[in-house]
C-alpha positions in Angstrom: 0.0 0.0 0.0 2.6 2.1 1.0 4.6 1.8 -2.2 1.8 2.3 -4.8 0.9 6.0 -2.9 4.6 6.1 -2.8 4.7 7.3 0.4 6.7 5.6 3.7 5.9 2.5 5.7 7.3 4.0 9.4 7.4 1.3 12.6 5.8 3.4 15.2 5.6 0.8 18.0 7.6 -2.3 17.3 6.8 -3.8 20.9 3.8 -3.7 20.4 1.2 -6.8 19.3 1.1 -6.7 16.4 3.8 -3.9 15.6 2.1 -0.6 14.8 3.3 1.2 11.8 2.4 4.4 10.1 2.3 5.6 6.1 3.5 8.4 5.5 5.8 11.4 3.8 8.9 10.8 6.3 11.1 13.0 4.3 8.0 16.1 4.4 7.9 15.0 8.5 11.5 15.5 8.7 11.8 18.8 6.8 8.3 20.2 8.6 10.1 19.5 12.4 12.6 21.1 11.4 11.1 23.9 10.1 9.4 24.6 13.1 12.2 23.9 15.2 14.2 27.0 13.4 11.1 29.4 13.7 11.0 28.4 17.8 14.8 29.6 17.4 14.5 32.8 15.8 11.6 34.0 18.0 13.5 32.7 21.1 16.0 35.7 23.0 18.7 34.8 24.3 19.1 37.2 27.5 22.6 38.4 28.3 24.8 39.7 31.8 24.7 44.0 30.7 28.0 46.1 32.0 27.5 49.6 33.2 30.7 51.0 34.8 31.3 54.0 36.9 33.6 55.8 39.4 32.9 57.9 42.0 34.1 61.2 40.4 31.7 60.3 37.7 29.6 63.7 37.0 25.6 63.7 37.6 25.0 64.5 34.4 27.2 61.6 32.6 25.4 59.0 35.9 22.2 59.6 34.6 22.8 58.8 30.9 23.9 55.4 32.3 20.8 55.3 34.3 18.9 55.2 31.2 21.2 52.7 29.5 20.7 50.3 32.6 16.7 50.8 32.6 16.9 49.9 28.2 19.2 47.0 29.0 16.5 45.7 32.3 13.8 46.6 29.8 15.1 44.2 27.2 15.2 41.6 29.1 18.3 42.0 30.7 20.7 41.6 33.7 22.7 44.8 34.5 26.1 44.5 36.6 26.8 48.0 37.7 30.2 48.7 38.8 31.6 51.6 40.3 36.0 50.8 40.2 38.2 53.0 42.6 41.5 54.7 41.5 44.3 55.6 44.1 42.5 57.1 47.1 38.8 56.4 45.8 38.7 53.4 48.1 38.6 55.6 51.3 35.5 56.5 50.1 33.3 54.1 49.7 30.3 55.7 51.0 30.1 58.0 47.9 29.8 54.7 45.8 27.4 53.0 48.0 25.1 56.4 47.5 25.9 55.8 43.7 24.6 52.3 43.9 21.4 53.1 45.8 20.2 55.6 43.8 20.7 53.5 40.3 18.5 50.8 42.5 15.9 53.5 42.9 15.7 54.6 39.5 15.5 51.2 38.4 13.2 49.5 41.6 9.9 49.8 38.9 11.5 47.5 36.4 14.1 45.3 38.2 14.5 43.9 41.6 18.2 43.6 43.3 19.4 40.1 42.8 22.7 40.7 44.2 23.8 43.5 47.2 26.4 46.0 47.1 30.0 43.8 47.1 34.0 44.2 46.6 35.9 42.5 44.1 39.2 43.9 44.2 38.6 47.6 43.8 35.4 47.4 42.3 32.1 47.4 44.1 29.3 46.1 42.3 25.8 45.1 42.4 23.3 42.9 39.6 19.9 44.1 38.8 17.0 41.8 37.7 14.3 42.5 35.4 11.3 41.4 37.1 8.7 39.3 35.8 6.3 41.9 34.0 9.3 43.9 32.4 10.9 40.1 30.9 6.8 39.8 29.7 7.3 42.9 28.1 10.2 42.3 26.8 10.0 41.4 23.4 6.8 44.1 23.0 6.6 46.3 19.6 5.8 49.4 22.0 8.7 49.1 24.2 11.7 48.3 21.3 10.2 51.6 20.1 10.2 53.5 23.3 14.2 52.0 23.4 14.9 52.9 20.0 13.8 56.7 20.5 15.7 56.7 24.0 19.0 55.5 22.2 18.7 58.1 19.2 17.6 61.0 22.3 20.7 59.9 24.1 22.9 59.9 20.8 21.5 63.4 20.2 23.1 64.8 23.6 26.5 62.9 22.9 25.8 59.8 24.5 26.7 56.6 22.5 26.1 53.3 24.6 28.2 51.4 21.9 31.2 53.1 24.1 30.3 51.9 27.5 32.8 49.2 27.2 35.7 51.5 26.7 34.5 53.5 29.7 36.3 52.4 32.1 39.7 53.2 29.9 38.6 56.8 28.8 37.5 57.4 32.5 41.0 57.0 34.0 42.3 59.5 31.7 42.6 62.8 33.4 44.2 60.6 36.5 47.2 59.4 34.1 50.6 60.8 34.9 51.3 64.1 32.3 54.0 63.4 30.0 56.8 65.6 29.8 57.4 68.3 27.7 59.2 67.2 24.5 62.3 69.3 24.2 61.8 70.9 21.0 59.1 73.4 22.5 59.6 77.0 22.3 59.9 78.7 26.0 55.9 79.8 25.2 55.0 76.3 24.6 56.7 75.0 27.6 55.4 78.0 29.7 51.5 76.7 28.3 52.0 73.2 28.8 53.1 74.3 32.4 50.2 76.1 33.3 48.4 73.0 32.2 49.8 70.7 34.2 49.0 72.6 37.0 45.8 73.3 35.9 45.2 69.7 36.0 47.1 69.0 39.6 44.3 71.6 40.7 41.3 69.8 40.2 42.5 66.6 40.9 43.3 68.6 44.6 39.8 70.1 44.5 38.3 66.5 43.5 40.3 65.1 46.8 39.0 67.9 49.0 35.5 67.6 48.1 35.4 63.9 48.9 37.3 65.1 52.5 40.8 62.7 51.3 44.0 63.6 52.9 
C-alpha cells in the first residue's frame, strides 16, 4: 500500500502486538520539524549579563545617561552589573559609591529587583539588577523596542553613544594618568602653556580630593 501512494511505511511501535506502523511522507515529517524547530529559534531571545561602569568622580550629568542605558538594557530583558572601580585614594571612600549604587537601584526599583547587594571584588564594588517578571513579559513588546529605540537616538542626540560603555572604564582614568613631559623641542611659550596646564590639572585633581574630604 505504501509503495503504490509512494509514500513511507514507518514502525511506530515495534513492541507492540502486532507492531504498529504508520504511512506516510517521512522526508516532508523531517523537513516540517525542522522547520518549526528553526522558527522556535528565531523568536527565542537569548538574554545576556549587561556592563555599566562607573567611578565615584563620575559627573551627575554623565550618571544619569547610564541610568537610562541600565533601565533599556532591564527593559530588554536583561541583567545589569553596575560597577563603580576606585582609582588611588577612591577606596577611602566608599560611601560615595554605595550612595551611587542606591540611587541607580531607585531609578531602576519599577523595572528590576536587586538580585545581588552591594560587594567588593578587588577595587570594584558592584551590584546585579534583575528585570522582574512583568518587564521580561514585556520584553519582546513592539511598544517598548520603540520607546528604546527613541531613548538611544535621544541619548545619541546629547553625545551619549552606549556602543562606548565598554571602553568607559579606559577613557574614565584618563585625566588621572601621569602628564608626559614636555618634549624638548618646545619654544619657552609652549613649555610656559604646557606648564600652566599641568598645574591646571594638579588643581582639580586637589579640588576632587578635597571635596570627597581625602587627605
Amino acid at each position: 500500500m505504501a509503495r503504490v501512494q509512494h509514500l513511507d511505511l514507518i514502525e511506530v511501535a515495534p513492541n507492540a502486538d502486532p507492531p504498529v506502523c504508520r504511512i506516510f511522507d517521512y522526508g516532508k515529517f523531517i523537513y516540517e520539524r525542522e522547520k518549526k524547530e528553526r522558527e522556535a529559534k528565531r523568536s527565542q531571545k537569548v538574554f545576556e549579563v549587561k556592563g555599566i561602569r562607573l567611578r565615584p568622580k563620575t559627573t551627575e550629568h554623565h550618571a544619569y545617561f547610564k541610568m537610562r542605558a541600565a533601565r533599556r538594557f532591564l527593559e530588554q530583558g536583561n541583567k545589569v552589573k553596575v560597577m563603580i572601580r576606585f582609582k588611588g585614594r577612591e577606596d577611602q571612600i566608599p560611601h560615595v559609591a554605595q550612595r551611587m549604587l542606591e540611587k541607580i537601584v531607585q531609578d531602576c526599583s519599577d523595572i528590576a529587583v536587586l538580585e545581588q547587594g552591594p560587594s567588593m571584588e578587588g577595587k570594584t564594588m558592584l551590584i546585579v539588577l534583575a528585570p522582574t517578571a512583568a518587564t521580561l513579559a514585556a520584553a519582546n513588546s513592539k511598544a517598548t523596542q520603540a520607546r528604546i529605540q527613541k531613548e538611544l537616538e535621544e541619548d545619541k542626540a546629547r553625545g551619549y553613544v552606549e556602543e562606548e560603555e565598554e571602553d568607559e572604564a579606559d577613557t574614565e582614568d584618563e585625566d588621572e594618568a601621569e602628564i608626559p613631559a614636555a618634549p624638548a623641542r618646545l619654544t619657552p611659550d609652549q613649555e610656559r602653556a604646557a606648564q600652566k596646564a599641568r598645574n591646571r590639572k594638579k588643581k582639580d585633581n586637589e579640588r576632587r580630593m578635597e571635596q570627597y574630604e581625602l587627605p
